[in-house]
C-alpha positions as CSV (number, residue, x, y, z in Angstrom):
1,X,-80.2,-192.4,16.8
2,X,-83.2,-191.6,14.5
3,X,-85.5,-193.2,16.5
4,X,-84.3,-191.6,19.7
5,X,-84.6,-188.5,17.4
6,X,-88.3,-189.0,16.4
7,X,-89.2,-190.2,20.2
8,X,-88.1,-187.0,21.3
9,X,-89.5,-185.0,18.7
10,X,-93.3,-186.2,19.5
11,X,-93.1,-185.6,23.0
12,X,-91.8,-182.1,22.2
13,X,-95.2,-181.9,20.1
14,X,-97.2,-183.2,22.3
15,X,-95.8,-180.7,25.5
16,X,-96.7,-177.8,23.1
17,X,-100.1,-178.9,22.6
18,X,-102.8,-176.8,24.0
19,X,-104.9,-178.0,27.1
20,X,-108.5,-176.8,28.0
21,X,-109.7,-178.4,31.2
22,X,-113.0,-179.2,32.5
23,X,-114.8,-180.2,35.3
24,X,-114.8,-184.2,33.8
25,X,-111.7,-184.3,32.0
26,X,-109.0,-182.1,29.5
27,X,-108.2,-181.8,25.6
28,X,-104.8,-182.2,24.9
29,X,-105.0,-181.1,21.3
30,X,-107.5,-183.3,19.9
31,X,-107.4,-185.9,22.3
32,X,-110.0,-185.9,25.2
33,X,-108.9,-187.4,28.4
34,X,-111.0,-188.2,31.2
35,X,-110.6,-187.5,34.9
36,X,-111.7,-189.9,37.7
37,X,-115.0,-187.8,39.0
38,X,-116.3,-190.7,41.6
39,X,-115.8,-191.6,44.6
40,X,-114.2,-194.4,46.2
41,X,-115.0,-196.2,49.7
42,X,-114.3,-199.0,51.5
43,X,-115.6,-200.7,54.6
44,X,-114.3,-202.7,57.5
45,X,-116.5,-204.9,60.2
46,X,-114.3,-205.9,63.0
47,X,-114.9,-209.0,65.7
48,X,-117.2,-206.9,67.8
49,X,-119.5,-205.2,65.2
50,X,-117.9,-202.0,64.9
51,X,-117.6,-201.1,61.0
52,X,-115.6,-198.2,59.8
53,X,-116.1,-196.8,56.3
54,X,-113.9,-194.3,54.4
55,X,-114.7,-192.3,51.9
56,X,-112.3,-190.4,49.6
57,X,-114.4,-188.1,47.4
58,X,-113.3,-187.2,43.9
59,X,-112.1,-183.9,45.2
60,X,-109.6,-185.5,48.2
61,X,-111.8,-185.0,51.1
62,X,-111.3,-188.0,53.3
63,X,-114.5,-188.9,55.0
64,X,-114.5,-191.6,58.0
65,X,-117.6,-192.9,59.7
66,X,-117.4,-195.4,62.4
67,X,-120.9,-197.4,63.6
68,X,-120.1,-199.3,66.8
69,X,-121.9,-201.9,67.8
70,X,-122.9,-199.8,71.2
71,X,-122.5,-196.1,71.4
72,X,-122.7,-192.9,69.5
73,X,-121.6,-192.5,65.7
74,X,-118.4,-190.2,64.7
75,X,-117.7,-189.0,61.4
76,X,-114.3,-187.6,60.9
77,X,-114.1,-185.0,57.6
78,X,-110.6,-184.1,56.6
79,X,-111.9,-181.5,54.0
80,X,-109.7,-180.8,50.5
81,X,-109.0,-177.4,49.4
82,X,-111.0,-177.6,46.6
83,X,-114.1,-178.9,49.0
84,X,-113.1,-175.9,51.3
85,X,-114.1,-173.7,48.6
86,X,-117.6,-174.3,48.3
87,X,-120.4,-175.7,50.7
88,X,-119.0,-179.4,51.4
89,X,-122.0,-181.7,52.4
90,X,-121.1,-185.0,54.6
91,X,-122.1,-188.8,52.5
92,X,-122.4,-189.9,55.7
93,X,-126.3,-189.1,57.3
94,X,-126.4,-188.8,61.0
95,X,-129.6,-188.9,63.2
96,X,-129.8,-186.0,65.8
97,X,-130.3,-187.0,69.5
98,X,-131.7,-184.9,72.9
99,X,-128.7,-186.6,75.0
100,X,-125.5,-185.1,74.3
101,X,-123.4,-187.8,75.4
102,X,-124.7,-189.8,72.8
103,X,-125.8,-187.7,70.2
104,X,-123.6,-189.0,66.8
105,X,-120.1,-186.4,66.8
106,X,-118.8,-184.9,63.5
107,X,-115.1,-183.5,63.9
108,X,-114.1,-181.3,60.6
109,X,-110.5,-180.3,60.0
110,X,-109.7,-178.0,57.8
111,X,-106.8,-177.9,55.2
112,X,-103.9,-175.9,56.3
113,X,-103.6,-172.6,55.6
114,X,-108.0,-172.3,55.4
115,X,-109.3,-169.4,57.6
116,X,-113.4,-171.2,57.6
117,X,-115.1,-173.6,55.6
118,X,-118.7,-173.7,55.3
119,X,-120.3,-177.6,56.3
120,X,-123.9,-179.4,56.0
121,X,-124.1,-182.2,58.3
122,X,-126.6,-184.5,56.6
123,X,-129.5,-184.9,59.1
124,X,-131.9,-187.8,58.6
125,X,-134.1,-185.6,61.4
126,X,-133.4,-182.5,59.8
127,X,-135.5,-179.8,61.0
128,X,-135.2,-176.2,62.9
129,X,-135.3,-178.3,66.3
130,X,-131.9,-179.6,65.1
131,X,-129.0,-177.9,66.2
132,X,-124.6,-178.3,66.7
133,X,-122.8,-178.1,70.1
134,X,-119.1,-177.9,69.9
135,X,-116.9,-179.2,71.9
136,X,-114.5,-177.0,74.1
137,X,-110.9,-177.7,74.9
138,X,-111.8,-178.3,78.7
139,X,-114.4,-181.2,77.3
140,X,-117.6,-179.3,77.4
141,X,-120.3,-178.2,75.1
142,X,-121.5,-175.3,74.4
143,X,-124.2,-174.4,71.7
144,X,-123.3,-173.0,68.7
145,X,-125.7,-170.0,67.6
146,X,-125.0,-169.3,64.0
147,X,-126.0,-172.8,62.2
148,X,-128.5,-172.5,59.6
149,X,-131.3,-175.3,58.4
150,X,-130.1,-176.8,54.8
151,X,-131.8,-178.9,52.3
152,X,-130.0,-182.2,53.6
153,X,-129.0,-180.8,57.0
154,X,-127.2,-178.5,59.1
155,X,-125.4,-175.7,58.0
156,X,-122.2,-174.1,59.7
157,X,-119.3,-171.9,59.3
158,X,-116.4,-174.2,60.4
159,X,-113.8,-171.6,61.6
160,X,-111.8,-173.5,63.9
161,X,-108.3,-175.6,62.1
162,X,-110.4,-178.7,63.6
163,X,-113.7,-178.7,65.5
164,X,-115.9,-181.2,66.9
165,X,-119.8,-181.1,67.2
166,X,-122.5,-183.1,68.4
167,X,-125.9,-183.4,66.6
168,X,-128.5,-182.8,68.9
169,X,-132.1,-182.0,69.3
170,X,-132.2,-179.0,71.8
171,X,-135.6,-177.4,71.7
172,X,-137.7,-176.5,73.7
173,X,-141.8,-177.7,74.4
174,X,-144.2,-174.8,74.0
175,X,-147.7,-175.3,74.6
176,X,-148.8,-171.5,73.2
177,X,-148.3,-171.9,70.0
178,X,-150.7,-173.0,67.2
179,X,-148.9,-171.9,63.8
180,X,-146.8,-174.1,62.1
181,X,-144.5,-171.2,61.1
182,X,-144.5,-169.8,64.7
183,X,-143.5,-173.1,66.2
184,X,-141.3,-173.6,63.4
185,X,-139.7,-170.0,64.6
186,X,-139.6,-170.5,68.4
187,X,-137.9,-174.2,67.8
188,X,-134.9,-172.6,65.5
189,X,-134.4,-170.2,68.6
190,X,-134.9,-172.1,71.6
191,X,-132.6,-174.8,70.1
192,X,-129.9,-172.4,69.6
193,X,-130.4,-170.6,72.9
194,X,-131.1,-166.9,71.2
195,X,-134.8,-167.1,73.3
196,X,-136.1,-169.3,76.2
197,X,-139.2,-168.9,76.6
198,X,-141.4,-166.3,78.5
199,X,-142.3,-169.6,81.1
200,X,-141.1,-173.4,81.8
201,X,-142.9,-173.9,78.5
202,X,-144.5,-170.6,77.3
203,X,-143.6,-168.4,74.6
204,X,-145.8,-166.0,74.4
205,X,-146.0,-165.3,70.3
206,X,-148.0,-162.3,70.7
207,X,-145.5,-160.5,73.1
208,X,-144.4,-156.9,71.9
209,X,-140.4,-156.9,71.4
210,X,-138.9,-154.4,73.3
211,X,-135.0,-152.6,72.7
212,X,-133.9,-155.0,75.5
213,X,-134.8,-158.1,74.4
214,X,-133.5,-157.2,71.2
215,X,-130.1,-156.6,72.8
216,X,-130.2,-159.8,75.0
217,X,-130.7,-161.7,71.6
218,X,-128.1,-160.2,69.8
219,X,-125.6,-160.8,72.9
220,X,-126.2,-164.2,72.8
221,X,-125.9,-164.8,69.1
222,X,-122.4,-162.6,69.0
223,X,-121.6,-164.9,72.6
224,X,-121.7,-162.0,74.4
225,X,-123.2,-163.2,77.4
226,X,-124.5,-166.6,78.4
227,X,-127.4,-167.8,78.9
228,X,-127.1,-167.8,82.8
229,X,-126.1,-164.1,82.6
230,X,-129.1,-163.0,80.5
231,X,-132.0,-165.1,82.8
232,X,-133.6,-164.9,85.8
233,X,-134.6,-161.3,87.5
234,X,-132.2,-158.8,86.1
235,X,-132.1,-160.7,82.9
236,X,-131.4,-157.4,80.8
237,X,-128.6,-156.3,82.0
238,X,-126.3,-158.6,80.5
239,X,-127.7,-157.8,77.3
240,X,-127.7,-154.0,77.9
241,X,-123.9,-153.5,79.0
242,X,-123.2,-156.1,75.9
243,X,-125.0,-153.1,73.9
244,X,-123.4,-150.1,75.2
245,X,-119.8,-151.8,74.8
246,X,-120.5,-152.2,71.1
247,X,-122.1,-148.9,70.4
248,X,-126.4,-150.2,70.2
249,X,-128.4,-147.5,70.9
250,X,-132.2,-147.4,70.7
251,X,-134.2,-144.7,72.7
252,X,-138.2,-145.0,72.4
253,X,-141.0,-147.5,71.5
254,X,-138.6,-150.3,69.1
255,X,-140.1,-150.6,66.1
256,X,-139.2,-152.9,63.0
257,X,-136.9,-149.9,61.9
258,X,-134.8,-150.6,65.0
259,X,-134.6,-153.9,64.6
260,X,-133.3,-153.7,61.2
261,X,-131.1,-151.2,61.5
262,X,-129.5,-153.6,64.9
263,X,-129.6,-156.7,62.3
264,X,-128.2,-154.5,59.5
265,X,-125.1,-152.7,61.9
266,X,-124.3,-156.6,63.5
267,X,-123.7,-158.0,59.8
268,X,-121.2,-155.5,59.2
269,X,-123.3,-152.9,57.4
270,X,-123.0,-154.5,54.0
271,X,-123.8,-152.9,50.3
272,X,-127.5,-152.5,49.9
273,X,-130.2,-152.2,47.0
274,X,-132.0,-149.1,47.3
275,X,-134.7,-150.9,44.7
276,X,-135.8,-153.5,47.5
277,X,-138.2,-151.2,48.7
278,X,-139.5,-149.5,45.6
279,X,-142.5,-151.2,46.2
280,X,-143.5,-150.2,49.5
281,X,-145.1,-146.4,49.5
282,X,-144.7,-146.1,53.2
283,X,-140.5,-146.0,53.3
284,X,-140.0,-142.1,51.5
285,X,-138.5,-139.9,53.7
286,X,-136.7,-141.7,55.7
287,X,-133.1,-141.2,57.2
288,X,-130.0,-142.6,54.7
289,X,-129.3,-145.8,57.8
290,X,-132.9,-146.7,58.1
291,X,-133.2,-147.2,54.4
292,X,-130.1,-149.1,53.5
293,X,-130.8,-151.5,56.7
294,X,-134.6,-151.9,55.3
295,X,-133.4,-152.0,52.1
296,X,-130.8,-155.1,52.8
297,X,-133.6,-157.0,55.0
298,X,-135.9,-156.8,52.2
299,X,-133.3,-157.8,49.7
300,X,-131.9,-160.7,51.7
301,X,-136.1,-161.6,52.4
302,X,-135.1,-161.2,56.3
303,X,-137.8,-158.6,57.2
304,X,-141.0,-158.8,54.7
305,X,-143.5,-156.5,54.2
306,X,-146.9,-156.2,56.5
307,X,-149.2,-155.5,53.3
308,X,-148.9,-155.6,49.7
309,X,-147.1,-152.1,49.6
310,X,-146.3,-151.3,53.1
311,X,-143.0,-152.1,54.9
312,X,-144.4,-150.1,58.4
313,X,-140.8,-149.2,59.7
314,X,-142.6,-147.5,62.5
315,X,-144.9,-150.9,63.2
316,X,-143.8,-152.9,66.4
317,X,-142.9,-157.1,65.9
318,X,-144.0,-160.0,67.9
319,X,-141.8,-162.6,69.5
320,X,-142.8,-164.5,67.3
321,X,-142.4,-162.4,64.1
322,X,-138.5,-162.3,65.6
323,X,-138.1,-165.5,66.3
324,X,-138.8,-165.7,62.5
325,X,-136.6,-162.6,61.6
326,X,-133.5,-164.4,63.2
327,X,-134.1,-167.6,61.1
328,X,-134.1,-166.1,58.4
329,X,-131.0,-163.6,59.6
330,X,-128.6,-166.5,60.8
331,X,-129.3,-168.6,57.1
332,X,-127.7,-165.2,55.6
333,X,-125.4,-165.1,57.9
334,X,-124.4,-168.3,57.2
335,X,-124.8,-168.6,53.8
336,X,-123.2,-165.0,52.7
């Protein structure tokens, strides 16, 4: 009876013990205790060549990567709720194709009761020519317009209880452009479908952007239109009645104040730091909306200055200059 009495007593003492966890392990008391922070894989070859690895990650996301012999790679990611929670990038590296059909296919599932989950596909071709298409319940593609370029990959909002994408190269071949930066700019576009092109394989970088092809870029990055609806002759007026149904307005010559303002009302009209522009002498006196949208640009390092201490709001942009804007735009987008 005593020693039933005394076996019951410690683990009374030990229940009232304090715990502190950490990321590697808890203190119970004084004892430290460690928690398994690896992860654990296995791998299968079958009689035709096909090997299948799975990979549990400390955190219970459940990765599976199958390599046929023949045939396009598919990673399956059954994301954790702890991995939900933060930017969850893939072990497995995939290599981004110009075929659909057999471009390597990632399908994320979320956990239940997740709204979105932000992914980075690990890319071994990673670049702004790199893009995701995700597959529709009638099995086609479509491209997806807000994916940003990570360190190790691609970068996208996962809103869908489970979605699958193809990795695929889906730029287009300009031949006038010189700048690294500008082709840089017109690949992250073209591959996502936000602008085609002036010509079969003309950009035309020093182009003046105009209220409608502001609008027609927006439409397409919202889905608004396609990119049937928004070519050809009357190519504006997809982009135009997409506008007018969700309250754009510009009347004039666009300047980078318009565009910013456009940018600044799409992302939901966030908070905004007033100090972004302290530097630039050419911003006083300007309206309350045309301040906070420069402001947020300049503070998110979407739109930069054109000099040292000038923002010029009433300065026009380039195609090219967008092309760069809406890089920068969709990674905050993204990211935020």
């Amino acid at each position: 009876m005593r020693r039933i009495l005394a076996l019951v007593l410690s683990v009374v003492m030990v229940l009232m013990l304090p715990v502190f966890a950490f990321a590697d392990g808890y203190w119970v008391g004084s004892t430290w205790v460690e928690t398994d922070t690896t992860d654990s894989s296995s791998e299968v070859t079958d009689s035709e060549g096909n090997v299948t690895k799975t990979t549990t990650t400390a955190d219970g996301t459940i990765e599976t990567v199958v390599t046929p012999a023949e045939g396009e790679q598919t990673v399956d990611v059954d994301l954790s709720k702890a991995a939900a929670e933060e930017v969850y990038l893939t072990n497995a590296e995939v290599t981004a194709t110009e075929d659909v059909a057999s471009a390597p296919k990632v399908t994320v599932e979320l956990p239940a009761g997740t709204e979105s989950a932000k992914v980075e596909i690990a890319v071994a071709n990673n670049g702004a020519r790199v893009t995701l298409m995700q597959k529709n319940a009638d099995g086609t593609w479509k491209v997806v317009k807000q994916t940003a370029v990570g360190n190790d990959g691609i970068v996208v909002e996962v809103k869908d209880a489970e979605a699958t994408y193809a990795v695929v190269i889906n730029d287009k071949e300009f031949t006038d452009i010189s700048s690294d930066w500008q082709m840089e700019a017109a690949d992250f576009v073209s591959s996502r479908e936000l602008m085609l092109g002036t010509g079969e394989n003309t950009f035309n970088p020093a182009g003046e952007i105009t209220a409608d092809m502001m609008m027609t870029v927006l439409a397409r990055l919202d889905d608004g239109v396609t990119t049937e609806q928004s070519t050809g002759s009357n190519w504006a007026a997809a982009g135009e009645a997409w506008a007018a149904s969700e309250g754009y307005t510009v009347s004039g010559t666009f300047t980078r104040a318009d565009m910013a303002k456009l940018l600044y009302k799409y992302a939901g009209s966030p908070e905004s730091d007033a100090s972004a522009l302290a530097k630039f002498a050419d911003v006083e006196g300007l309206d309350a909306d045309t301040t906070a949208a420069l402001a947020w640009c300049a503070q998110k390092g979407i739109l930069g200055g054109t000099g040292e201490t000038t923002m010029s709001p009433d300065g026009t942009a380039t195609r090219a200059q967008l092309a760069a804007v809406m890089m920068r735009y969709i990674k905050t987008l993204v990211n935020d």
